[in-house]
N, CA, C and O of each residue as an XYZ file, in Angstrom:
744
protein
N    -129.190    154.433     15.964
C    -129.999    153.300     16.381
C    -129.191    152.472     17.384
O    -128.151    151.853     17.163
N    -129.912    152.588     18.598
C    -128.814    151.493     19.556
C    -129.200    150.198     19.854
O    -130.320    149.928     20.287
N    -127.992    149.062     19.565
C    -128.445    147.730     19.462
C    -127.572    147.142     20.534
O    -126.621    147.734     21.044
N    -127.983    145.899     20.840
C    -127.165    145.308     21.937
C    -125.968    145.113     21.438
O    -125.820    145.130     20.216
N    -124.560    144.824     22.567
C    -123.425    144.178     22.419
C    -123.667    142.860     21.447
O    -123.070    142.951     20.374
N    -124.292    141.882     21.599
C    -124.529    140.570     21.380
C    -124.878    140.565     20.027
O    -124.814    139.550     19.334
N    -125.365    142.019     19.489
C    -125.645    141.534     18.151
C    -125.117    142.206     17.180
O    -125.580    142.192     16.040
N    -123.525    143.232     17.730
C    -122.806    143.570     16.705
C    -122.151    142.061     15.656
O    -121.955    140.921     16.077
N    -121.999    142.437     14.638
C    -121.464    141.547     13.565
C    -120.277    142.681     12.979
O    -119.949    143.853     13.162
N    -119.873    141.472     12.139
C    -118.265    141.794     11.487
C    -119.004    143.380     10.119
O    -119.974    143.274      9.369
N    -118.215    144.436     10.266
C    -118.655    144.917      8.911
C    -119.540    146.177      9.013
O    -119.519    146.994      8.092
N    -120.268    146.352     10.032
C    -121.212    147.256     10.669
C    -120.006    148.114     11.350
O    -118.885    147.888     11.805
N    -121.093    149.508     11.113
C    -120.387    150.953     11.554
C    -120.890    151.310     13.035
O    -121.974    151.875     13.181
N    -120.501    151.146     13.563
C    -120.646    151.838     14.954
C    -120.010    152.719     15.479
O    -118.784    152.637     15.410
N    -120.656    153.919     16.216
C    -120.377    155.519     16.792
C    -119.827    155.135     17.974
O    -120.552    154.340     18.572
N    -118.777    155.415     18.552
C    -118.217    154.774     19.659
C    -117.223    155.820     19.975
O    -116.515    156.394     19.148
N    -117.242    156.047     21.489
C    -116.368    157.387     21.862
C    -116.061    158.757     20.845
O    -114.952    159.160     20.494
N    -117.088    159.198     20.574
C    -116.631    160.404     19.416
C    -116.470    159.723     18.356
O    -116.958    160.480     17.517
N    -116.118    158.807     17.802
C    -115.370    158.708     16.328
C    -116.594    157.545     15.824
O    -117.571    157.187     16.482
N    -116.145    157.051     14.298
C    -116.855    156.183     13.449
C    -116.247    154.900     13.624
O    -115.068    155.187     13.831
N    -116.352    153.677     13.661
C    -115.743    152.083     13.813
C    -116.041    151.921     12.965
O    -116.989    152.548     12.493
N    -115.226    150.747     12.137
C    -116.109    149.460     11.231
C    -115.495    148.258     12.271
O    -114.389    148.153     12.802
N    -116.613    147.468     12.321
C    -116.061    146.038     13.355
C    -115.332    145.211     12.370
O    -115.779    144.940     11.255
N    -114.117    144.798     12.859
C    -113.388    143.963     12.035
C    -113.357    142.500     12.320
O    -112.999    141.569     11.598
N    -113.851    142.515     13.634
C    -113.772    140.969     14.366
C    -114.832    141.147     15.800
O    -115.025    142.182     16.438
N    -115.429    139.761     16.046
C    -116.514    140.094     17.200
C    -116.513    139.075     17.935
O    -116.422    138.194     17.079
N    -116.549    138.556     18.908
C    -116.310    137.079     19.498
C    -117.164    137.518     20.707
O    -116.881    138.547     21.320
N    -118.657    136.404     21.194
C    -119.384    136.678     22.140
C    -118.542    135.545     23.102
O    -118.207    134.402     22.790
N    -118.360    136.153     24.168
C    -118.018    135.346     25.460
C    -119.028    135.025     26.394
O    -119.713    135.959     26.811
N    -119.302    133.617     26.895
C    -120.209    133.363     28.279
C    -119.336    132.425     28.754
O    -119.114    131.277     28.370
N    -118.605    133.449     30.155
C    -117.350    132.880     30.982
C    -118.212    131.821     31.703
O    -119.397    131.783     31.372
N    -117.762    130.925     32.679
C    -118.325    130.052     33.261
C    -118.900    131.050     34.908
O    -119.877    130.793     35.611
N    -117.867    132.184     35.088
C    -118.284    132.324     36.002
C    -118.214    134.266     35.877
O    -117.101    134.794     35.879
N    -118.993    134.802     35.816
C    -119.907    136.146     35.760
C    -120.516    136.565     34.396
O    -120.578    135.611     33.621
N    -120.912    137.559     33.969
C    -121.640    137.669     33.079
C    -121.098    137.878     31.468
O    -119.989    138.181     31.027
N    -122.237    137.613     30.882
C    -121.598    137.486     29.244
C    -121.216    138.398     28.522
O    -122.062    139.278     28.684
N    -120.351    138.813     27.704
C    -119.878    139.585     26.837
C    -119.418    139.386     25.475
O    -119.047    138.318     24.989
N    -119.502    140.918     24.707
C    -118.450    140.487     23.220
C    -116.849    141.559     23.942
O    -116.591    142.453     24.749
N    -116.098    140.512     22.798
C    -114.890    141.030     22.557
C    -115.150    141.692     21.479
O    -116.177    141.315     20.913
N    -114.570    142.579     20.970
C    -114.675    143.538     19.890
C    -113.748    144.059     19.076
O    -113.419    145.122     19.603
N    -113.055    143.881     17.945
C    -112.043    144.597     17.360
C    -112.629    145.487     16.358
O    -113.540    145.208     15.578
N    -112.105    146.405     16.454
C    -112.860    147.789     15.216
C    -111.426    148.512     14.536
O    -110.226    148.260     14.651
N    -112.048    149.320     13.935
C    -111.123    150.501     13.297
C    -111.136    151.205     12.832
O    -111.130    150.930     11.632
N    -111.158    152.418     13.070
C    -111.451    153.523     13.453
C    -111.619    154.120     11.687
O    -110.760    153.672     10.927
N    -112.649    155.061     11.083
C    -112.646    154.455      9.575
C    -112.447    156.678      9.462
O    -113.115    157.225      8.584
N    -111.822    157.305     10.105
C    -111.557    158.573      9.972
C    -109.415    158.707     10.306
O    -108.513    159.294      9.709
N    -109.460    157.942     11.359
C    -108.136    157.841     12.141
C    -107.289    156.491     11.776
O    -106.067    156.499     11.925
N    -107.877    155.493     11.361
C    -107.140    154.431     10.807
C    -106.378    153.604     11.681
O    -105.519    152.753     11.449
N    -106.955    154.106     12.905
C    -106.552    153.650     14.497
C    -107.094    151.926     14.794
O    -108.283    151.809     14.495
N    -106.647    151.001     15.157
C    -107.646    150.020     15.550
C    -107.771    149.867     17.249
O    -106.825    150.243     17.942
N    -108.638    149.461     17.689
C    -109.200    149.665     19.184
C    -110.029    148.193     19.347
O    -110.996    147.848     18.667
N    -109.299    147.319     20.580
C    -110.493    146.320     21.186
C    -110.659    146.363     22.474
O    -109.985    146.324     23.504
N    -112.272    146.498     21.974
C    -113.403    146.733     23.420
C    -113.710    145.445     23.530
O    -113.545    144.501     22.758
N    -114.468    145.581     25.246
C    -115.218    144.525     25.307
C    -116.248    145.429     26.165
O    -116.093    146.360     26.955
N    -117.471    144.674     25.608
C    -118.937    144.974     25.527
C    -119.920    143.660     26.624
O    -120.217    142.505     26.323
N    -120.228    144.486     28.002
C    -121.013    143.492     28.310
C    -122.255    143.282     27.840
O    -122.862    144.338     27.662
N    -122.940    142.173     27.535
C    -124.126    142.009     26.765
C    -125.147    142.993     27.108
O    -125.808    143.469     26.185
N    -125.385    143.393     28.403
C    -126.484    144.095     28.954
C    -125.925    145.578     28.160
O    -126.788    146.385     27.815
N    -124.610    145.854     27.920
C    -124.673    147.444     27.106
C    -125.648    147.238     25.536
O    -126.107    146.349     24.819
N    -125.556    148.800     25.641
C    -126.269    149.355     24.077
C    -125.147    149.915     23.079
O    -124.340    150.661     23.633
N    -124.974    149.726     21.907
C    -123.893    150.562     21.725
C    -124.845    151.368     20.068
O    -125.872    150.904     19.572
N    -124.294    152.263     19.708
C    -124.987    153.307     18.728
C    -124.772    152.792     17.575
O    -123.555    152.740     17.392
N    -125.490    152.289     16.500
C    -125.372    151.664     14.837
C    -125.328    153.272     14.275
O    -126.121    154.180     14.522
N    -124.199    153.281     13.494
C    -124.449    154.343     12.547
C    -125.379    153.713     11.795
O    -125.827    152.579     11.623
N    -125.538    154.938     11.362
C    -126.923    155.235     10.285
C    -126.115    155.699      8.728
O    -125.260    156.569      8.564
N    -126.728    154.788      7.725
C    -126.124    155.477      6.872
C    -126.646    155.717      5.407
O    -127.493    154.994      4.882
N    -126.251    156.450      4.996
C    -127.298    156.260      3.288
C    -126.553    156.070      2.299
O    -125.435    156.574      2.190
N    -127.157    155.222      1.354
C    -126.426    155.009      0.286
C    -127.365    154.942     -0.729
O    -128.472    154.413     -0.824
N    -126.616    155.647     -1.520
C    -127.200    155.929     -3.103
C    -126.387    155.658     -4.579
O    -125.246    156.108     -4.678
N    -126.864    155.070     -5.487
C    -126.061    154.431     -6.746
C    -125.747    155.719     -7.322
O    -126.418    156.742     -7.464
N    -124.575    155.416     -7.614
C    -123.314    156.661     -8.267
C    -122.824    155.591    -10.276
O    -122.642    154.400    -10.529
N    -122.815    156.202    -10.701
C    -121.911    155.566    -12.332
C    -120.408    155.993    -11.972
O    -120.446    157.117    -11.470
N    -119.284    155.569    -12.036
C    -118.257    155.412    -11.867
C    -117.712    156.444    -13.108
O    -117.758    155.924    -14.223
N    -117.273    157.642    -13.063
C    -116.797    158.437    -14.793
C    -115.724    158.393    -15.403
O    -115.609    158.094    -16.592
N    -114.366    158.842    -14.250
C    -113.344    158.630    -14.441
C    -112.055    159.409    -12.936
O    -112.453    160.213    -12.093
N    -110.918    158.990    -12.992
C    -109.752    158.977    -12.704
C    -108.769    160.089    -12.269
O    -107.875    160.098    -13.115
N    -108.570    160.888    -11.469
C    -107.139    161.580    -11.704
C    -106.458    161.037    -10.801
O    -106.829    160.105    -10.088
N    -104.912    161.858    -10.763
C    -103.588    161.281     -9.250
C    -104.349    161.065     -7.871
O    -104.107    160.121     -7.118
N    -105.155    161.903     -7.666
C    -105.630    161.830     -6.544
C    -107.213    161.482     -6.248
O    -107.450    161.853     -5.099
N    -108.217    160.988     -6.771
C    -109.523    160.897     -6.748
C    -109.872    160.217     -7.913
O    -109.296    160.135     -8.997
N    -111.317    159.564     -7.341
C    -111.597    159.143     -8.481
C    -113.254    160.107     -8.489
O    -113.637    161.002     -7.736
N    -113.995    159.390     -9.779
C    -115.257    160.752    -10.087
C    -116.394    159.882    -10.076
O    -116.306    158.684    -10.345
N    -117.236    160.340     -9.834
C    -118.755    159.504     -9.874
C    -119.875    160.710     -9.961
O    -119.712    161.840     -9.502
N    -121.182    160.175    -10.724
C    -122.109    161.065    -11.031
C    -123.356    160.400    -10.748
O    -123.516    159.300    -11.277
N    -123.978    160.713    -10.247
C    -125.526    160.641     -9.709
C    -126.565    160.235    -11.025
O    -127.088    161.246    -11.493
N    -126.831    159.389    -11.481
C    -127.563    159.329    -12.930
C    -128.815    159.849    -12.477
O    -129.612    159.987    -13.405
N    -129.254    160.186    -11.339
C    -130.931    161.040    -11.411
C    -130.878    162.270    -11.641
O    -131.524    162.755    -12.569
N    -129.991    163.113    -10.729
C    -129.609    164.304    -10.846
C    -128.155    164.890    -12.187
O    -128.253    165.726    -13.085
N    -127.260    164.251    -11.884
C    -126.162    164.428    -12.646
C    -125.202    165.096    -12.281
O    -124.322    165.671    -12.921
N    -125.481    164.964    -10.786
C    -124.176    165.902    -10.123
C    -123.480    164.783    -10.060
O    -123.785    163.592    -10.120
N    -122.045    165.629     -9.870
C    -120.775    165.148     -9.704
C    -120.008    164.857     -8.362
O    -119.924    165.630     -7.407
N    -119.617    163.951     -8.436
C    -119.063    163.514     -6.581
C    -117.598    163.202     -6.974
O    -117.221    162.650     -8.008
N    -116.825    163.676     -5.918
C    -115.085    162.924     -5.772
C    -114.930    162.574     -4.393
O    -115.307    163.114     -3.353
N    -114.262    161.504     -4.651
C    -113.892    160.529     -3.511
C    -112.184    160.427     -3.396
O    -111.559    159.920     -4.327
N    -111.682    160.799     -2.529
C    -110.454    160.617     -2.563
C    -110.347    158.942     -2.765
O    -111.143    158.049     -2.476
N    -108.656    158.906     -3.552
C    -108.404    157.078     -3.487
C    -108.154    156.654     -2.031
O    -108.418    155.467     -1.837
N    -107.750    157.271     -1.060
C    -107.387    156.448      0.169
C    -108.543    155.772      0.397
O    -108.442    154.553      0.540
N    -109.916    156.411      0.484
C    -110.837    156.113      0.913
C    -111.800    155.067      0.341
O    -112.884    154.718      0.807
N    -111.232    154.675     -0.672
C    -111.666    153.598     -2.020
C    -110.607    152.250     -1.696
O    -110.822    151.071     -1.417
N    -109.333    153.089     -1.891
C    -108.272    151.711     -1.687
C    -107.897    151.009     -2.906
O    -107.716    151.593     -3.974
N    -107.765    149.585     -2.719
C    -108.161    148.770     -4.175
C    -108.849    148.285     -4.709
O    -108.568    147.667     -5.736
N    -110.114    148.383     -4.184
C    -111.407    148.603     -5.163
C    -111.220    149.435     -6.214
O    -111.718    149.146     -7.302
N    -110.654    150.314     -6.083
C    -110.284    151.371     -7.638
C    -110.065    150.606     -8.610
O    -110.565    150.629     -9.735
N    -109.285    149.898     -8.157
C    -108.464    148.791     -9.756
C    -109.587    148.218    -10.516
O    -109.373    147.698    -11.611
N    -110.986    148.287     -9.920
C    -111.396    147.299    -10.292
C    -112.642    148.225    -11.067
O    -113.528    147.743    -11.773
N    -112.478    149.513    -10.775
C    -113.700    150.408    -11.328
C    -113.538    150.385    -13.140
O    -112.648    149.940    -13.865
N    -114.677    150.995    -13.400
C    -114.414    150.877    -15.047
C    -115.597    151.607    -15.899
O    -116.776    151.269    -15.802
N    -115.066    152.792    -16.859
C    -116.199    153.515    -17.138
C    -117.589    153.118    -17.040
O    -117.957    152.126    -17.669
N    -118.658    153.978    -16.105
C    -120.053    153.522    -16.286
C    -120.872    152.441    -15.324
O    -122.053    152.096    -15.285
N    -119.417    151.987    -14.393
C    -119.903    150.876    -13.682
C    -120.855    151.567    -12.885
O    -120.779    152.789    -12.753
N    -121.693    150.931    -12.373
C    -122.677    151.480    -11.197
C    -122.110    151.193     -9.670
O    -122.050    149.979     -9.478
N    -121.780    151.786     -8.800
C    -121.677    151.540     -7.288
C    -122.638    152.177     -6.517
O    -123.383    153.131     -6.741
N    -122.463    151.436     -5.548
C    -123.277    151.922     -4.393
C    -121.944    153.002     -3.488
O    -120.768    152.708     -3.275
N    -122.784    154.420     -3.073
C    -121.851    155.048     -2.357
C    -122.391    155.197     -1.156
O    -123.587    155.476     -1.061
N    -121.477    155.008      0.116
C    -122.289    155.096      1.441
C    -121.921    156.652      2.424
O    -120.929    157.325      2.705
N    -122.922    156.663      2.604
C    -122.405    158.411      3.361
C    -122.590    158.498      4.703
O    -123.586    157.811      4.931
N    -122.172    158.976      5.750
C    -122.342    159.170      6.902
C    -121.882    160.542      7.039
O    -120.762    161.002      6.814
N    -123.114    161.210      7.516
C    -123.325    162.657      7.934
C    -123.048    163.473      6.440
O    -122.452    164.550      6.400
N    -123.539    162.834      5.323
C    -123.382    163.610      4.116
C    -121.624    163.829      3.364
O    -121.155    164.664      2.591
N    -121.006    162.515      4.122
C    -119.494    162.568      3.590
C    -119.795    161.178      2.678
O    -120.768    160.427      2.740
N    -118.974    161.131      2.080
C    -118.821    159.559      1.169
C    -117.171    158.721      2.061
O    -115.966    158.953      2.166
N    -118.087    157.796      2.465
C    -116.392    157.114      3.615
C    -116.482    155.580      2.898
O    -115.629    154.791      3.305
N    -117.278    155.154      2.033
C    -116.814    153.896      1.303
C    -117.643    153.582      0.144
O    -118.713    154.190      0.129
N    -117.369    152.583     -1.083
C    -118.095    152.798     -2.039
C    -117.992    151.202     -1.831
O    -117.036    150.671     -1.266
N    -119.665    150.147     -2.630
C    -119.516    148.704     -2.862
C    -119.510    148.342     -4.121
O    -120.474    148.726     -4.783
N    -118.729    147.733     -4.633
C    -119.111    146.896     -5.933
C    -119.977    146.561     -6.610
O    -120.623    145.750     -5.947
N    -120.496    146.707     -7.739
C    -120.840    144.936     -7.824
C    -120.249    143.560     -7.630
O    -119.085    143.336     -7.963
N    -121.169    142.461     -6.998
C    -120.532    141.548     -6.729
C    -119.360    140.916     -7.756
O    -118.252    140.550     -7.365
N    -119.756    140.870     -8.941
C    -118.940    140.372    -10.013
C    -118.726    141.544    -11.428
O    -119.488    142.383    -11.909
N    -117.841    141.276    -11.646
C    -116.590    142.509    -12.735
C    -116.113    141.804    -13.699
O    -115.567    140.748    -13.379
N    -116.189    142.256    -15.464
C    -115.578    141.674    -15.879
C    -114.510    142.641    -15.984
O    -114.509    143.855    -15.780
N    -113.138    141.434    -16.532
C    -112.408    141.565    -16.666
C    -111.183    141.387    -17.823
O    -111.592    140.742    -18.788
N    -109.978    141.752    -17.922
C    -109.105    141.599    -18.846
C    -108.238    140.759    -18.738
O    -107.676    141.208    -17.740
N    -107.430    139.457    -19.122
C    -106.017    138.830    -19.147
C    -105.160    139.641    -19.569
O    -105.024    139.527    -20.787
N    -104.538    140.385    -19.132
C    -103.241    140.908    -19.407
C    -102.374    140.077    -20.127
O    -102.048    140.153    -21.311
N    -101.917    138.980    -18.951
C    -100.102    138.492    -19.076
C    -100.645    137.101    -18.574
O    -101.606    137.163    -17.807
N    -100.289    136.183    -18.817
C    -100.511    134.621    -17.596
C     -99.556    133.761    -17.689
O     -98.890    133.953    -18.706
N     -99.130    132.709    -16.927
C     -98.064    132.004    -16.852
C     -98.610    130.791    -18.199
O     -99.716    130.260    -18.295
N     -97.673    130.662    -18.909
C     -97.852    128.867    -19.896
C     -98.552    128.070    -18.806
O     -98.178    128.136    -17.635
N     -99.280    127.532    -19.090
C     -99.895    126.001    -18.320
C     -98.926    125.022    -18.581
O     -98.308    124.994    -19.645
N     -98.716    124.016    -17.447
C     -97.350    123.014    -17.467
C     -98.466    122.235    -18.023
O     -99.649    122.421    -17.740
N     -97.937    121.214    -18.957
C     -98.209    119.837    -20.243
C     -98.385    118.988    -18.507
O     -97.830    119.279    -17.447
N     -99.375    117.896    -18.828
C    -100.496    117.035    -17.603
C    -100.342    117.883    -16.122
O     -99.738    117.796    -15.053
N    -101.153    118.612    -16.706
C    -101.522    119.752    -15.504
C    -102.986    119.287    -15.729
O    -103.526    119.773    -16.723
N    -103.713    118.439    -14.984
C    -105.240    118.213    -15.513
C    -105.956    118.157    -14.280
O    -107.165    117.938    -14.205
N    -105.039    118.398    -13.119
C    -106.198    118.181    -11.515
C    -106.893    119.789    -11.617
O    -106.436    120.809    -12.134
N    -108.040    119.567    -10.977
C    -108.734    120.788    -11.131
C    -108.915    121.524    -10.446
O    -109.900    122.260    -10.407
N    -107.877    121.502     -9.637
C    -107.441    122.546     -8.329
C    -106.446    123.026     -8.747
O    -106.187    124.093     -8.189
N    -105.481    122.613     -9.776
C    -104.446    123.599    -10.462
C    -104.386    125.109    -10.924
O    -104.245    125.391    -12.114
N    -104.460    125.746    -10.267
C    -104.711    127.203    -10.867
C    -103.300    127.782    -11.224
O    -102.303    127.419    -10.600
N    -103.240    128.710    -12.265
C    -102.161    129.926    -12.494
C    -101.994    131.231    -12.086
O    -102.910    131.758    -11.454
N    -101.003    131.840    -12.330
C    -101.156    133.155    -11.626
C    -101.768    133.882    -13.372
O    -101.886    133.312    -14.457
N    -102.011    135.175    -13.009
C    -102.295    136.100    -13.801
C    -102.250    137.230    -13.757
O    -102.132    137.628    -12.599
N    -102.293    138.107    -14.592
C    -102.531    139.786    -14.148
C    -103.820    140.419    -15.375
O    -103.954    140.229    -16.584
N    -104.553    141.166    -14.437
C    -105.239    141.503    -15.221
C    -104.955    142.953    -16.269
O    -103.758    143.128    -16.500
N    -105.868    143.940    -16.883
C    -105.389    144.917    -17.286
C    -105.401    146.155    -16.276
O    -104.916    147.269    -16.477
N    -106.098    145.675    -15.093
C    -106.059    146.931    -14.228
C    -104.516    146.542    -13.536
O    -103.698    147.141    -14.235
N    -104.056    146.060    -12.846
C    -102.802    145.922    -12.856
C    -103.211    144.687    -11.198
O    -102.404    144.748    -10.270
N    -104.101    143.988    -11.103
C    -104.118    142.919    -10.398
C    -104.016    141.660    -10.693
O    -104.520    141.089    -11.660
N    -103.093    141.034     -9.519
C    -103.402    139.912     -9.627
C    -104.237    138.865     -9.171
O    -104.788    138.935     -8.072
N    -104.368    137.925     -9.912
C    -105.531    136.685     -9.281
C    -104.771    135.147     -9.853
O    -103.661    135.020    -10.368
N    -105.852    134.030     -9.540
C    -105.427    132.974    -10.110
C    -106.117    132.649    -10.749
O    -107.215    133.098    -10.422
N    -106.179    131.775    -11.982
C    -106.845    131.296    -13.087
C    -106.515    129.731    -13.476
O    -105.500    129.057    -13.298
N    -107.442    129.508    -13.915
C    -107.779    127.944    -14.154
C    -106.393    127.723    -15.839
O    -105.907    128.742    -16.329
N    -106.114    126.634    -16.275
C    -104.621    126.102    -16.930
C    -105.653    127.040    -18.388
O    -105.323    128.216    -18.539
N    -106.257    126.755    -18.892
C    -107.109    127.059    -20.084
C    -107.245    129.088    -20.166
O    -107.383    129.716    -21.215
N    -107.199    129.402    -19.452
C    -107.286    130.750    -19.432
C    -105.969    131.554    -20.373
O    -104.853    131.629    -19.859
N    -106.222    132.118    -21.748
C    -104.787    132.944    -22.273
C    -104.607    134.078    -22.014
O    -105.446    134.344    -21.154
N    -103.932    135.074    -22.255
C    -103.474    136.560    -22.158
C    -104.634    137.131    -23.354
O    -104.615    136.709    -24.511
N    -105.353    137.871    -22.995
C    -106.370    138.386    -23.954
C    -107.683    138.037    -23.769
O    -108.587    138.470    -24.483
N    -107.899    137.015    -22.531
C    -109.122    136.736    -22.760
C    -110.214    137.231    -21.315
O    -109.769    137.212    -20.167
N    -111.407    137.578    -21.579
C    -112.400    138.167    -20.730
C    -112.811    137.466    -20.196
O    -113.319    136.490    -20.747
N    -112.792    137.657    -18.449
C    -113.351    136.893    -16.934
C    -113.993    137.781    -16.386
O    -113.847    138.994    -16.542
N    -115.069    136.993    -15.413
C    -115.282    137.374    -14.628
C    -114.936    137.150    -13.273
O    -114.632    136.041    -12.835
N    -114.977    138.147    -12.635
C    -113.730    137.962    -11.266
C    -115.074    138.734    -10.102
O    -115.704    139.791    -10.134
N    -115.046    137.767     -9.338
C    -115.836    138.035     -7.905
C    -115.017    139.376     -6.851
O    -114.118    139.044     -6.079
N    -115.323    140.384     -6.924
C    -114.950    141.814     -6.334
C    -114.790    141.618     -4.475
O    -114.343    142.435     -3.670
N    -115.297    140.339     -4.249
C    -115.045    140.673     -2.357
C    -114.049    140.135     -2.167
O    -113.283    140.574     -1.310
N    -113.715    138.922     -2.965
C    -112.352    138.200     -2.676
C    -111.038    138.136     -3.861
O    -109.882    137.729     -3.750
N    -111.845    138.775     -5.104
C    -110.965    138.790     -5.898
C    -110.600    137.702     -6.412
O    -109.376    137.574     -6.381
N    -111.324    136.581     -7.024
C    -111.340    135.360     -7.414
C    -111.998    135.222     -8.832
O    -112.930    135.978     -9.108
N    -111.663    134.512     -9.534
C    -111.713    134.016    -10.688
C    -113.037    133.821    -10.580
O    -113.400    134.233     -9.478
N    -114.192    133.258    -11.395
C    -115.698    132.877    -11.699
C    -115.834    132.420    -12.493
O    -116.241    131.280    -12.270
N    -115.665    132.761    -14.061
C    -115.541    132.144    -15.150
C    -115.706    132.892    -16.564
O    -116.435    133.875    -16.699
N    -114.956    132.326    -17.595
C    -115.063    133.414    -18.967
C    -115.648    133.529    -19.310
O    -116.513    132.658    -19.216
N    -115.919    134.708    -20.119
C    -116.792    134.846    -20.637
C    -116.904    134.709    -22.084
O    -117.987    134.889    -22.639
């Protein structure tokens, strides 16, 4: 699908010289003196290459196309993780490079969304919010009562986040998956 320069956004896959992009950054320019453009930062989501174009508004550039279908999350080895199709019941592996640290955050049964381009799996989404485990957390310091005070923590997948003074080692959160932030216990 080809859309103008002007209306790539951050996050979108675009086909660009042979290879796949994800845009990482987009900045529209209107110089004072000739015509308007975006700046463009991408990266390359096969080669791990990053590349910035600039796009005059009047170009077209190609939107990948992509499909995505809900996968249950099963389980784990050194190298991959496993997911199964709950309509059919086939089985899918995803290498970890291609997951990253979203892995940490998977957990028998979860549901994801898996996205495919040309029938490969090149990224999987969350749910927005995950619960979670307290591992380990720092003591809360005695008149610690402003409510911007947060602690460090670790969870049981082996991340860290920050947590509000009241939070102990043992206890279940929910933690927001895009930024990795605290939400509240459960």
């Amino acid at each position: 699908m080809k859309i103008n320069a002007g209306e790539i956004r951050v996050g979108m896959l675009l086909e660009y010289k042979n290879d796949l992009w994800q845009v990482l950054k987009t900045q529209n320019e209107k110089p004072g003196k000739g015509g308007a453009f975006a700046q463009v930062e991408m990266k390359s989501v096969n080669k791990n290459t990053k590349l910035n174009e600039r796009f005059r508004s009047s170009e077209t550039v190609e939107k990948a196309s992509l499909e995505e279908t809900n996968y249950n999350f099963l389980y784990e080895d050194e190298n991959s993780y496993f997911f199964m199709d709950p309509k059919s019941f086939e089985q899918l592996e995803i290498k970890k490079v291609i997951i990253g640290e979203k892995g940490k955050l998977l957990t028998e049964n979860l549901e994801v969304s898996v996205s495919f381009y040309n029938e490969i799996p090149i990224s999987i989404d969350l749910p927005n919010q995950v619960t979670c485990r307290i591992e380990t957390t720092d003591a809360a310091l005695k008149g610690q009562t402003v409510s911007s005070s947060y602690k460090p923590a670790v969870l049981d997948n082996g991340l860290n986040i920050q947590v509000p003074p009241f939070i102990e080692a043992g206890d279940d959160v929910i933690v927001d998956t895009r930024n990795l932030e605290y939400i509240k216990k459960v």
